[in-house]
TIZA-20773 format. One line per 4 residues: number of its first residue (from 1); their letters; for each residue y, z negated, x negated of N, C-alpha, C, O, CB. Coordinates in steps of 0.2 Angstrom, whole numbers, plus 5000, padded with zeros to 4 digits. Each point is the difference from the previous one (the first is absolute). Glycine has a CB too. Layout:
// TIZA-20773
NUM> a> Y/Z/X/Y/Z/X/Y/Z/X/Y/Z/X/Y/Z/X  ...
// end
This chain:
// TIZA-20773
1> xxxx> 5743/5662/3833/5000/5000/5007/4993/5003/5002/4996/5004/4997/5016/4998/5004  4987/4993/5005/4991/5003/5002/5003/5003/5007/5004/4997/5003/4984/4994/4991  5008/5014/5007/4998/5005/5008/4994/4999/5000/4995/5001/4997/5012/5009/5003  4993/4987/5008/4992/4998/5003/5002/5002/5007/5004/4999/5004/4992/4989/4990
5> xxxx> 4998/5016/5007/4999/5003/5009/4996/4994/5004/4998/4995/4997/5001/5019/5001  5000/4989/5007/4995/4996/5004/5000/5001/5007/5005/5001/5003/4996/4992/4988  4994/5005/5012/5001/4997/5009/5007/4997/5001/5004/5000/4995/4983/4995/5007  5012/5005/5004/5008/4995/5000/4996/4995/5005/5000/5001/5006/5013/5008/4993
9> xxxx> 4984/4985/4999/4997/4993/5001/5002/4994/4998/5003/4999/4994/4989/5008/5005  5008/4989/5006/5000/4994/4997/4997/5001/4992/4996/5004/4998/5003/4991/5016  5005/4997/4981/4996/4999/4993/5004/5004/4994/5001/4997/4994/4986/5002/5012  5014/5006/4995/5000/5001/4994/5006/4998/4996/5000/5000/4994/4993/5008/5009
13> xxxx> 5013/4990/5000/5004/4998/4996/4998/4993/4997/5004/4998/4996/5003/5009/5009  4987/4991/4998/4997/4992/4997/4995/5003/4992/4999/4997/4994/5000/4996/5022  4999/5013/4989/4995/5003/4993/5005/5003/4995/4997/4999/4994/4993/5005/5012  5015/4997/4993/5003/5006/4994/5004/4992/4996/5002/5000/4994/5001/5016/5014
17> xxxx> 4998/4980/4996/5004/4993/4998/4996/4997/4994/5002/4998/4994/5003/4998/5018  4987/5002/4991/4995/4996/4998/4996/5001/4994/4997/4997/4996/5003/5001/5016  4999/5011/4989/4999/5004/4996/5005/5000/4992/4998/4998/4995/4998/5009/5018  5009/4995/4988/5006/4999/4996/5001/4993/4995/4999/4998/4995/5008/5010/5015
21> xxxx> 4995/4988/4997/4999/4992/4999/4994/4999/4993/5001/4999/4994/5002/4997/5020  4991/5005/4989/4993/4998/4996/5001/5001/4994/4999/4996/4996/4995/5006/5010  5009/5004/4994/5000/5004/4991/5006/4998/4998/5001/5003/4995/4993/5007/5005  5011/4985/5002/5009/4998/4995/5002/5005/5001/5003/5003/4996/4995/4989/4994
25> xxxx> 5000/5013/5017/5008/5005/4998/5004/4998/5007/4997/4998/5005/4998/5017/4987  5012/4986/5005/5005/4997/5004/5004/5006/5002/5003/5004/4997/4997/4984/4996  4999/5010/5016/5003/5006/5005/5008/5000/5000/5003/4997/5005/4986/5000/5004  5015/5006/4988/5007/5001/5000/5004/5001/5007/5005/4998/5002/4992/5006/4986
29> xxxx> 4999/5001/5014/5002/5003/5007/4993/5003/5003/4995/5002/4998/5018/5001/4998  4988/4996/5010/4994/5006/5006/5003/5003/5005/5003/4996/5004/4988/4996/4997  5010/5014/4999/5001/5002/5006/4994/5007/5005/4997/5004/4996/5016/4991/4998  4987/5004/5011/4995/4998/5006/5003/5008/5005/5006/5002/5001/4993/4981/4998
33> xxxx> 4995/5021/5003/5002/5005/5004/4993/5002/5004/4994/4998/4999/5017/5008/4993  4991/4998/5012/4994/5001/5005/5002/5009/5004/5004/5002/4997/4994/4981/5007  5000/5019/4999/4998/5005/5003/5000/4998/5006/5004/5004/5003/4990/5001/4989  5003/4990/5013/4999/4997/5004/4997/4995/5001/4996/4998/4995/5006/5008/5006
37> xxxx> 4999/4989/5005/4995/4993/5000/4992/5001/4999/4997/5003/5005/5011/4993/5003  4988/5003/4986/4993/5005/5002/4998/5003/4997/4994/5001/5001/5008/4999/5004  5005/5004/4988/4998/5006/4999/5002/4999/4993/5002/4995/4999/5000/5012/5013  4997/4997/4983/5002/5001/4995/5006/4997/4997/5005/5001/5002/4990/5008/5000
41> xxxx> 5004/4986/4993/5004/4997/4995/5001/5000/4994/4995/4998/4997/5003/4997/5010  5007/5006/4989/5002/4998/4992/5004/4996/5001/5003/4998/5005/4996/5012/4988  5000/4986/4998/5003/4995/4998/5002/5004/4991/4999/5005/4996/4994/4984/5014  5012/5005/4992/5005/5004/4992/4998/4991/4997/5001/4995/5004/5014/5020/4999
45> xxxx> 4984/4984/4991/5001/4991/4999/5001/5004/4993/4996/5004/4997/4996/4984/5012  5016/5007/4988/5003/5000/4995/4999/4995/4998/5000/4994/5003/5008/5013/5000  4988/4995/4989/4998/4991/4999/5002/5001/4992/5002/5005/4997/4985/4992/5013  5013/4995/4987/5002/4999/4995/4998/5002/4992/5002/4999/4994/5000/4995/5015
49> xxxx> 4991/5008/4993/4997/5006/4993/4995/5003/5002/4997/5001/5006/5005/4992/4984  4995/5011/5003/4997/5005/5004/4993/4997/5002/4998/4994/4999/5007/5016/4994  4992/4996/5012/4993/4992/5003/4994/5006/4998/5000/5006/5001/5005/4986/5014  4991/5005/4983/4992/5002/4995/4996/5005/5006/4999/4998/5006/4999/4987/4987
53> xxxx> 5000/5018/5005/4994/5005/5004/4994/4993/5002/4996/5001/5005/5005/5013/4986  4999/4982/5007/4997/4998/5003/5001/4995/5007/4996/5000/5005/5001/5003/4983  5010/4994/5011/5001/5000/5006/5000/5005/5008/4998/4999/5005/5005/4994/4987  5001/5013/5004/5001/5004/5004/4991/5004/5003/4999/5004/5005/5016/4998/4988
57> xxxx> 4981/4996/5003/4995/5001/5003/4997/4993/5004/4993/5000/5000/5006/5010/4992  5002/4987/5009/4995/4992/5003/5007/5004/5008/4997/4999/5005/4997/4984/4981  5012/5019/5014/5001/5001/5005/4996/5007/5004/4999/4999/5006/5010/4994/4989  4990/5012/5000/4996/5006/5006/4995/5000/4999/4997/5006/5001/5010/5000/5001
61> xxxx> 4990/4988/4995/4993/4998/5004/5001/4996/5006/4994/4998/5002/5000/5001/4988  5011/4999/5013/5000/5001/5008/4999/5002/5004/5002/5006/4999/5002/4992/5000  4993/5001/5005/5001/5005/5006/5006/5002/5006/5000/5004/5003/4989/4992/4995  5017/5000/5002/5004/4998/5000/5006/5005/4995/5005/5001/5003/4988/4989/5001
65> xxxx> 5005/5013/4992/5005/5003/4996/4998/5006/4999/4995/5001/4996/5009/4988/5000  4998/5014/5005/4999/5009/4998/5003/5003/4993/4997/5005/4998/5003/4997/5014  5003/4995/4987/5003/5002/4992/5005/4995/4998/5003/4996/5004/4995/5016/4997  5002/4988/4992/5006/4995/4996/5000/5004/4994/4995/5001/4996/5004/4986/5010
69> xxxx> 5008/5014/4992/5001/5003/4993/5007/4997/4998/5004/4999/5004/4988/5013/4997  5008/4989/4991/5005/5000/4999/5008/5003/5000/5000/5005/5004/4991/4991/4992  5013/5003/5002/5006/5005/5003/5004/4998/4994/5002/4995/4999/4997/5006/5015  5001/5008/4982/5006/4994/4993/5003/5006/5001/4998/5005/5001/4997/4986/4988
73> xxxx> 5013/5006/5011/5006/5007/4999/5003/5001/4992/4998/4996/4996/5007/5000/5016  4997/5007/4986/5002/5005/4992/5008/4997/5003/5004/5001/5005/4987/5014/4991  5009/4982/5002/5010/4998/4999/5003/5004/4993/5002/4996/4996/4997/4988/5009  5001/5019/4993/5003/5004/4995/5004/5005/5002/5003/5004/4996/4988/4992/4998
// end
């Protein structure tokens, strides 16, 4: 699972798609929240393996995106 903040702008779900897309990782699930029209947004995207620092960095070299990190749970 990746956690990404950001603006709440037009794009980015075109950026976090295109982004993902480029490098073959496959979006299992997205879901989408806000604060307000305007105002502060995360995203949670449940995807199908783990995604490389290196993508997760070509994303918060955006400006557009204020952070993105991984998110792993301990199931044990």
């Amino acid at each position: 699972m990746i956690y990404t903040t950001n603006g709440d702008v037009p794009g980015i779900i075109g950026l976090l798609g295109t982004t993902f897309g480029d490098a073959g990782v496959n979006i299992a699930n997205f879901q989408l929240g806000r604060d307000r029209p305007g105002g502060d947004a995360i995203a949670l995207l449940y995807v199908d393996a783990p995604v490389s620092e290196t993508v997760l960095a070509k994303l918060r070299a955006r400006e557009e995106i204020q952070s993105a990190k991984p998110l792993v749970f301990n199931l044990d």
